[in-house]
VEXMI-797130 format. One record per residue: x, y, z of N, C-alpha, C in turn; residue in three letters. Coordinates in steps of 0.05 Angstrom, whole numbers, plus 5000, padded with zeros to 4 digits. Example, Ala and Ser with C-alpha at 12.3 -4.5 7.8 and 13.67 -1.06 7.14 Angstrom:
# VEXMI-797130
526448865156524649105156526449345156ALA
525749555142527349795143525850015157SER
***
This chain:
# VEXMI-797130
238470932118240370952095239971222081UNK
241371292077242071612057240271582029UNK
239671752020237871821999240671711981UNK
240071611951241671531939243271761927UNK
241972051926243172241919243772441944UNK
245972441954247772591973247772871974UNK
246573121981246573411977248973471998UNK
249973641990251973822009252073992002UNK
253174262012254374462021257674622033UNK
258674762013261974772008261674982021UNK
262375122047263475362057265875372062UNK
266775642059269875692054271475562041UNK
270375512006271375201993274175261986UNK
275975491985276875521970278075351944UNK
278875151941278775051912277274811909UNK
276074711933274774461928275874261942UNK
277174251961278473961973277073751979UNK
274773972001273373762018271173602002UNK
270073831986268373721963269173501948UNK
271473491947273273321922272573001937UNK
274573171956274672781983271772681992UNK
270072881995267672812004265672641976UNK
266072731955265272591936266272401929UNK
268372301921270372061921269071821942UNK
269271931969268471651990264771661978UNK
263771861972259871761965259871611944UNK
261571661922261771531902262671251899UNK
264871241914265570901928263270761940UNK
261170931957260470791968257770781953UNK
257270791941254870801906253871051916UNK
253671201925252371451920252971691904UNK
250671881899251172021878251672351889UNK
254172491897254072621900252872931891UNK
252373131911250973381890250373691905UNK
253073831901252774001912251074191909UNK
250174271929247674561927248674761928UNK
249974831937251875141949255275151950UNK
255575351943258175331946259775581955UNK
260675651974261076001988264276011991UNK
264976211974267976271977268076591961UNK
269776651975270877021964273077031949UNK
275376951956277176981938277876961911UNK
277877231893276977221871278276981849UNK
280376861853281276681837280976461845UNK
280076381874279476111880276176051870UNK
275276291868272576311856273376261830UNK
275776321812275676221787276675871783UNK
277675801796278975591804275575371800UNK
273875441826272075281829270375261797UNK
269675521787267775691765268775371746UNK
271575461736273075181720271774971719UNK
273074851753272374541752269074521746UNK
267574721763264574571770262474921758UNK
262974921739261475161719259375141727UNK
256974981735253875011725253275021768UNK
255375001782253475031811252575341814UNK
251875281841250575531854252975671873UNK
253775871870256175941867255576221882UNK
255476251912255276521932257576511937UNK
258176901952260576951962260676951992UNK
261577112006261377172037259877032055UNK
259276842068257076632085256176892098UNK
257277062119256277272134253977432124UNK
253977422094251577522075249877332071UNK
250477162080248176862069246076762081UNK
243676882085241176822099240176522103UNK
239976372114238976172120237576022094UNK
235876182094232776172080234176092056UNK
235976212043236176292016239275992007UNK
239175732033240575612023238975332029UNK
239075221994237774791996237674792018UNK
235074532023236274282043239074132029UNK
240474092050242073922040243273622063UNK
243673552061244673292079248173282096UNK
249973492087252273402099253573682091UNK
254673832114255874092108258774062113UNK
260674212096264374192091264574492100UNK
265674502102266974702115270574772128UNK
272674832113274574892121274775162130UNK
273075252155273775572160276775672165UNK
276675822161279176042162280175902189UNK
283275872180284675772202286976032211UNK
287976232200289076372209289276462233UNK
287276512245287176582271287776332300UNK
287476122285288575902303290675832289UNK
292775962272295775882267298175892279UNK
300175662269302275812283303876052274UNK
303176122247303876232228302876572234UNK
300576542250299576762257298476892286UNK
297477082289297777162321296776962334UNK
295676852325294176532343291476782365UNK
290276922360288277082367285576932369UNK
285176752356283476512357280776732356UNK
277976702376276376892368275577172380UNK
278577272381279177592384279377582359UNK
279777452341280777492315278277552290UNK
277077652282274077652267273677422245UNK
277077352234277077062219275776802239UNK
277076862265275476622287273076602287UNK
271976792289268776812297267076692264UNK
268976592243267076582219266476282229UNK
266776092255266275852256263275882267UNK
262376182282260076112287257576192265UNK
258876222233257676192212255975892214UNK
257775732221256675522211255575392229UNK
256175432258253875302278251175472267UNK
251675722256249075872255247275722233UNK
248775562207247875432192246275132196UNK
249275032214247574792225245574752241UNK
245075002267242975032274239575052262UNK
240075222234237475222219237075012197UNK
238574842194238974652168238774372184UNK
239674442199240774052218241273882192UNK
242773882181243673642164244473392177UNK
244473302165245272932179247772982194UNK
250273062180252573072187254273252185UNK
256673312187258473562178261673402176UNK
263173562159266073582159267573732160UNK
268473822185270274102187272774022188UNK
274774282179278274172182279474472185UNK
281174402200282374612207286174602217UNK
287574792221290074752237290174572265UNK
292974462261293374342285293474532311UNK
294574812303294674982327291874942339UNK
289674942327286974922342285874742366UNK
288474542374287574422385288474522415UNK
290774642415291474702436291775122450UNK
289875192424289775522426288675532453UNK
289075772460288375842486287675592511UNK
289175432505289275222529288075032523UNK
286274992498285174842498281674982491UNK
281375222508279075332518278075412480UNK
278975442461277675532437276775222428UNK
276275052425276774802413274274672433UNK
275274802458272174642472269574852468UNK
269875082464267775182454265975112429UNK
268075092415267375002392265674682382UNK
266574462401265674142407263374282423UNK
263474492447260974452460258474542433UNK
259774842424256874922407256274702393UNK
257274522378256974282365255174062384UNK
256073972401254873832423250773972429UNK
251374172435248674292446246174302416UNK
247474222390246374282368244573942371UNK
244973752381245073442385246273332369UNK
248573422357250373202345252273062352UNK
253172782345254572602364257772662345UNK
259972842369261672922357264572782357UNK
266072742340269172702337270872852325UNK
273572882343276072962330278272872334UNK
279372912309282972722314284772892294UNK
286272892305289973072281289572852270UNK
290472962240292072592228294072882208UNK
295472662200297772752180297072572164UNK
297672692142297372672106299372482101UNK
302072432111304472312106303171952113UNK
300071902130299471622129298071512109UNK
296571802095295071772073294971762044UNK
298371692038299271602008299171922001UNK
299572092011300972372010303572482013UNK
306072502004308572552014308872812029UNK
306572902048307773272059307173172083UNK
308973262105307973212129305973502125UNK
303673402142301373592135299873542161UNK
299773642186297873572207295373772210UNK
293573672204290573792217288973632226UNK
286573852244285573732259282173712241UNK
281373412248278773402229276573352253UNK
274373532248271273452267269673482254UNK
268273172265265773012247262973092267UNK
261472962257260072902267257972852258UNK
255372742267251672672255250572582279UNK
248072532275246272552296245672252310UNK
246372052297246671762296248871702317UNK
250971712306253371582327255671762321UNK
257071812336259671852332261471732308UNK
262471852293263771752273267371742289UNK
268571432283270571222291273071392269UNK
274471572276276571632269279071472272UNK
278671282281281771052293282670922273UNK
285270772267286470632257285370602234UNK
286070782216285770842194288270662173UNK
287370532151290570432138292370582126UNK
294770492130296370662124298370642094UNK
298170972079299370822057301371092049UNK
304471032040305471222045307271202011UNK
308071532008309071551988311471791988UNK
313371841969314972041979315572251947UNK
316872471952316172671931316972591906UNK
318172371901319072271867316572181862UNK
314372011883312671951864311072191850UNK
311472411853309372651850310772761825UNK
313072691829314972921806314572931777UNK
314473091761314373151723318273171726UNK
318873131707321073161694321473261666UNK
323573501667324173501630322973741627UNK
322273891661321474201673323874431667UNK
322474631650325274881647326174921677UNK
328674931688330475001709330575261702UNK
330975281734332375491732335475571736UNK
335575981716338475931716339876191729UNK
338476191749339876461762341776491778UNK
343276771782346176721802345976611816UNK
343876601834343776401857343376111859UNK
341776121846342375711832344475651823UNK
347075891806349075781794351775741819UNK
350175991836352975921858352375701877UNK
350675601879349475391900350175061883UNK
350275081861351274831837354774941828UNK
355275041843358375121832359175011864UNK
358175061877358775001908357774621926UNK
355074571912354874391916353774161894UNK
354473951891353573771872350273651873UNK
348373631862345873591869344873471883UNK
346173231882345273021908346173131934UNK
347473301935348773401961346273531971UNK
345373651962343273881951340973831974UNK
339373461958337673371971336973381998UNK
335173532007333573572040334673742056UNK
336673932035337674112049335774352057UNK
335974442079334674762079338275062069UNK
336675182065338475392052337075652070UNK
338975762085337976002112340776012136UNK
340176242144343276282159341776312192UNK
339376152189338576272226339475972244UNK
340675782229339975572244342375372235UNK
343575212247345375022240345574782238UNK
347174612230345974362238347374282212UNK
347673932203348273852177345273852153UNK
344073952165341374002140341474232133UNK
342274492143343474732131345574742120UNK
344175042092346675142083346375402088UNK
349375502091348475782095349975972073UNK
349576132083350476402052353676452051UNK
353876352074357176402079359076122060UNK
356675932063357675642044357475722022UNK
356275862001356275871981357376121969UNK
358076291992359276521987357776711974UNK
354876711984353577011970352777291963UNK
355177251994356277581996358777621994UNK
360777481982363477471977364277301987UNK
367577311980369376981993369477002016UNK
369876792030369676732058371376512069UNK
373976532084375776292081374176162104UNK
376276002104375375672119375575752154UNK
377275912159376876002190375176192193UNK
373476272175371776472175369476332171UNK
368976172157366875862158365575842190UNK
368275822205368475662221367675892250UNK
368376072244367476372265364476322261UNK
363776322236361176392234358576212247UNK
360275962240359175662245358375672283UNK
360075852295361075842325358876022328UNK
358976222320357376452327354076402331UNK
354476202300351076122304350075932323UNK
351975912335351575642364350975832384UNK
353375912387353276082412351276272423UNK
350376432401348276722406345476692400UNK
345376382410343476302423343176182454UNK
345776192468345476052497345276282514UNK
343576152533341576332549344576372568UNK
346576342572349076512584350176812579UNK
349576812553349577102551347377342553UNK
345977232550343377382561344277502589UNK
344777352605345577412628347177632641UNK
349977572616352177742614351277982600UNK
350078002580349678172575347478422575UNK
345678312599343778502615341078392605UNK
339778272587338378302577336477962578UNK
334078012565332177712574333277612549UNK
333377352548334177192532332177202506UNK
333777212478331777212461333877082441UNK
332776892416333376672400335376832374UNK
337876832388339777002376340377302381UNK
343177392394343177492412346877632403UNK
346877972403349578132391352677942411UNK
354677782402356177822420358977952409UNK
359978122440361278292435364578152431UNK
366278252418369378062408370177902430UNK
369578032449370977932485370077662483UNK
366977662484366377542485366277182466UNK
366477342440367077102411369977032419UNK
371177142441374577072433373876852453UNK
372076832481372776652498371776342483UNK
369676372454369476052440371076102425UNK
371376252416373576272379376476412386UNK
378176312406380576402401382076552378UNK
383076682367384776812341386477082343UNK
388477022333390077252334389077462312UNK
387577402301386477642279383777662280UNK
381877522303379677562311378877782301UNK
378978082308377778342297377578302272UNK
380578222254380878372237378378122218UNK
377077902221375577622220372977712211UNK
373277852230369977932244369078282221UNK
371178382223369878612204370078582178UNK
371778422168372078312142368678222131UNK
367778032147363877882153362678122155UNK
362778262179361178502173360978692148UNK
363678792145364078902117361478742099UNK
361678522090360678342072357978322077UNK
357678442095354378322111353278142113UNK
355177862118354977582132355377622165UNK
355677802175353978002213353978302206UNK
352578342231351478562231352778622262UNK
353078942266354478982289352179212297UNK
350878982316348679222331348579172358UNK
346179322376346179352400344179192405UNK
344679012436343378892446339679002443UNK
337978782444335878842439333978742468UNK
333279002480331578942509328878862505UNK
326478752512323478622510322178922532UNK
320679072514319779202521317179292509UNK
315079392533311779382524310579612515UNK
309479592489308679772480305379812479UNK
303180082484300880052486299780262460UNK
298080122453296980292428295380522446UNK
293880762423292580902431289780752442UNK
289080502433286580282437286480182463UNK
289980212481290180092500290679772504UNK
291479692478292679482471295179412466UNK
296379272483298379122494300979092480UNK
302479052468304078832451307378862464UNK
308678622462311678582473313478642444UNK
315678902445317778872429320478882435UNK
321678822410324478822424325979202416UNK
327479322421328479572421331279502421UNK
332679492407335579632405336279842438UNK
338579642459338779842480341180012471UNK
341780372470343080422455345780382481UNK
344980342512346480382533348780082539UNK
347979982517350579662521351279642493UNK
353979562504355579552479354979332453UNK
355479462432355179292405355979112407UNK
355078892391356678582387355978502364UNK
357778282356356078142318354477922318UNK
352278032302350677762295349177672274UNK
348077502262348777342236346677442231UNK
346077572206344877612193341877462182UNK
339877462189338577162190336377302172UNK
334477132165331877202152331276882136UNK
329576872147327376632142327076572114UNK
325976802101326476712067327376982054UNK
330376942052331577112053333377002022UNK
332976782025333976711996332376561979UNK
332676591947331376451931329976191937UNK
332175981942330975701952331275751982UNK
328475551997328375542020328875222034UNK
328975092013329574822016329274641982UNK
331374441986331274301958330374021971UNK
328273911961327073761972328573401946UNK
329273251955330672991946327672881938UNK
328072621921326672421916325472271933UNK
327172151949325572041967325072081995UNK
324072292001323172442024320672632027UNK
319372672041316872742049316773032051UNK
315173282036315773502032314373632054UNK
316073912053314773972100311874032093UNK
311174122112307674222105307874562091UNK
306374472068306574732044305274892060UNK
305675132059304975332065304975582040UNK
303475682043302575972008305276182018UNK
305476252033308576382033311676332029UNK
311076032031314276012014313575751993UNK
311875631986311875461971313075441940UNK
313675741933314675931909317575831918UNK
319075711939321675651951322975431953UNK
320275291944321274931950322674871926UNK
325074791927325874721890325974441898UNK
326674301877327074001861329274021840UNK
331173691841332573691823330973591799UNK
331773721772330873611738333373651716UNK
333973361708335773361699338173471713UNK
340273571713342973741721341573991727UNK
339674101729338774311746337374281769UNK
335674571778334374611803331674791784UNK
329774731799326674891792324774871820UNK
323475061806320775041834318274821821UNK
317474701840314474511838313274581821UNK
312774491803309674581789307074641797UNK
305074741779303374641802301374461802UNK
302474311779301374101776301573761797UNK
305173911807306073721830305873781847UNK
304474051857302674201879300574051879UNK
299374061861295873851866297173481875UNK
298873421858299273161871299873191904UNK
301673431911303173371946300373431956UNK
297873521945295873501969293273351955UNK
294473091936292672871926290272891920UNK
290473051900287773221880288173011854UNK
286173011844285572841808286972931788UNK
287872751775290272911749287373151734UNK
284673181738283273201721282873501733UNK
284073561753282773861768284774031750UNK
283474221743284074441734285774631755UNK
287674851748288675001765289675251748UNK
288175391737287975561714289275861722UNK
291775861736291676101749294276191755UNK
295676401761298276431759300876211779UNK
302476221773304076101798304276161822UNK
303976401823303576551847301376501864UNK
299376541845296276561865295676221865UNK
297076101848296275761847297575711877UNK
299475771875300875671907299875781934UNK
299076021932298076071947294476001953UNK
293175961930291075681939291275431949UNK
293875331934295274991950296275111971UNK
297075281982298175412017295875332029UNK
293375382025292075392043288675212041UNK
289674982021288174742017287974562034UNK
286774412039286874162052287873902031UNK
287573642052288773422022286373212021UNK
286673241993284072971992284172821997UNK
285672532001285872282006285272282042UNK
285372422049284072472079282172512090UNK
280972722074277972872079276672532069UNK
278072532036276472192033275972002049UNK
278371952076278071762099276171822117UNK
276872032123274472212140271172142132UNK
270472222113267972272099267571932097UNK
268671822087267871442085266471342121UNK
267971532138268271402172264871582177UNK
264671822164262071952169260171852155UNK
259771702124258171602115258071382128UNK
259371202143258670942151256971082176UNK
258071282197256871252220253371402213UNK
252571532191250471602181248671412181UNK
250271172172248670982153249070732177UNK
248870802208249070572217246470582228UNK
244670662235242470652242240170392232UNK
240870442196240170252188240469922184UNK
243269922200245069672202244569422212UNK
***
């Protein structure tokens, strides 16, 4: 059985998740949690923690952190840097020097052996480099003698409304800790919501509410790379000037089309996810006797762009390192194509009441709006700590900006809590 007082160890805490969830299940289960260490760099997630938990022991950099100079403690957290296993990023895994901070902590667990550990990381991790980063990582764990587990779960089972998938690995020296059939309890973004929030009132919110009524609004994404009835695009709300209804409808075509791997074909080049087509070509889907005159009217407006096919070609640094781009070929003829960019507009999606918010991410989370009252606003961040099921009592003392971009790249408590309950039991089965 565990000492009645629980020691741990927070690496790479940035605001406290795992600490949060990990304390929650010791405390359920009568124990008294008690952190010894706590290692994070980022200077405002360092103010973030300073807040909640003022009187700990409070280091920066682990890579600086000598063995010697950290408690015994009983159970190490750890969310290392997932960038390098993202999808969000080169996925470089440990070419990447962020990768290699995982063998911080085999280096830790090797001189500490604590009972147990809780690591969390991206779902990309499971399948980076084939698989081959992920078994390195279970083996170094394995050869340490600890009896290891991992499983994805999503947040959306765990009375969290974000779809949120990561991958969690346990482990202690006793048994394998039982990640399975966990209960399930689910919630959606009204329960999270404040109301009676200043809106906002800018051109672009006013042309998007002049164009659509709010409920229309709900679970829409707002972006011109992609189609479908869950988009709106710029041409719907007219944000680069008027745009009639057969011009709607060009545009609507175009964004179908200059994506089928047929023109690739036709037009010399390897297929890539939106693609110049030339009038000839828009006339054989979009018939019109004023086709040209359709099409430069949009360009004019810069709802397309009239450029040259783009060839996949390899470029080598002076390092002798590799990389695939695309080049403008100047030798094939121009064609139009839609103007696209990812967050290219104010809102990136208006997220409804009763629906499950995508997985936050620190780069557009500043994008997600909500209806309040007859307007539109962005999240708080106070309904940032609820979408990743933190205590009304945590502090978050810090701009909107840098607040979101700490909830970008948090984990959620009500999970790590499931987690950590499945590791304190398998701790504590020895004595059973």
């Amino acid at each position: 059985m565990l000492d009645r007082t629980v020691r741990f160890i927070d690496l790479f805490a940035g605001i406290g998740g795992i600490r949060t969830g990990l304390s929650q299940a010791l405390e359920e289960a009568g124990y008294t949690p008690h952190c010894v260490l706590t290692s994070e760099i980022k200077p405002y997630a360092v103010k973030v923690l300073q807040d909640n938990y003022p009187q700990e022991n409070m280091v920066g950099d682990v890579t600086q952190l000598s063995t010697d100079d950290i408690p015994d403690f009983d159970i190490l957290c750890a969310g290392f840097p997932c960038q390098a296993f993202s999808s969000a990023g080169k996925r470089q895994g440990f070419a990447d020097t962020r990768g290699t901070l995982f063998f911080e902590v085999e280096r830790i667990l090797r001189a500490k052996r604590p009972q147990g550990f809780i690591l969390e990381n991206v779902e990309g991790l499971v399948n980076h480099d084939g698989g081959r980063t992920l078994d390195v990582i279970i083996s170094k764990l394995l050869d340490l003698g600890y009896k290891v587990e991992y499983k994805v779960l999503n947040s959306t089972q765990f009375g969290v409304p974000q779809e949120r998938k990561r991958i969690y690995i346990v482990g202690t020296f006793v048994e394998k800790p039982n990640l399975e059939q966990f209960p399930v309890a689910t919630k959606t973004v009204g329960d999270v919501l404040e109301f009676g929030r200043p809106t906002v009132d800018s051109p672009f919110v006013k042309l998007l509410l002049q164009h659509f009524k709010i409920e229309e609004l709900y679970g829409k994404s707002i972006k011109d790379k992609r189609g479908g009835d869950t988009n709106i695009h710029s041409w719907d709300i007219e944000t680069k000037g008027p745009v009639s209804q057969e011009q709607k409808k060009l545009l609507n075509s175009i964004l179908r089309e200059r994506r089928k791997k047929k023109w690739a074909e036709d037009i010399g080049i390897e297929w890539m996810d939106g693609m110049p087509l030339t009038t000839a070509q828009i006339s054989s889907f979009f018939p019109h006797p004023n086709l040209q005159e359709l099409l430069d009217d949009l360009a004019d407006k810069g709802y397309l762009k009239f450029e040259h096919p783009k060839q996949k070609k390899k470029k080598t640094d002076l390092f002798g390192n590799t990389t695939t781009i695309r080049e403008q070929d100047l030798s094939l003829p121009k064609g139009y194509n839609i103007v696209a960019g990812k967050l290219s507009f104010e809102i990136s999606k208006v997220m409804g009441p009763n629906e499950i918010a995508p997985t936050l991410v620190a780069m557009d989370m500043q994008k997600l709006f909500v209806a309040d009252g007859g307007g539109l606003r962005r999240l708080t961040l106070r309904e940032g700590l609820r979408l990743f099921g933190y205590p009304e009592t945590m502090q978050l003392n810090v701009s909107e900006k840098d607040g979101f971009d700490l909830l970008g790249n948090t984990v959620v408590v009500p999970v790590i809590k499931a987690v950590a309950t499945r590791l304190i039991n398998a701790i504590n089965s020895l004595n059973e």
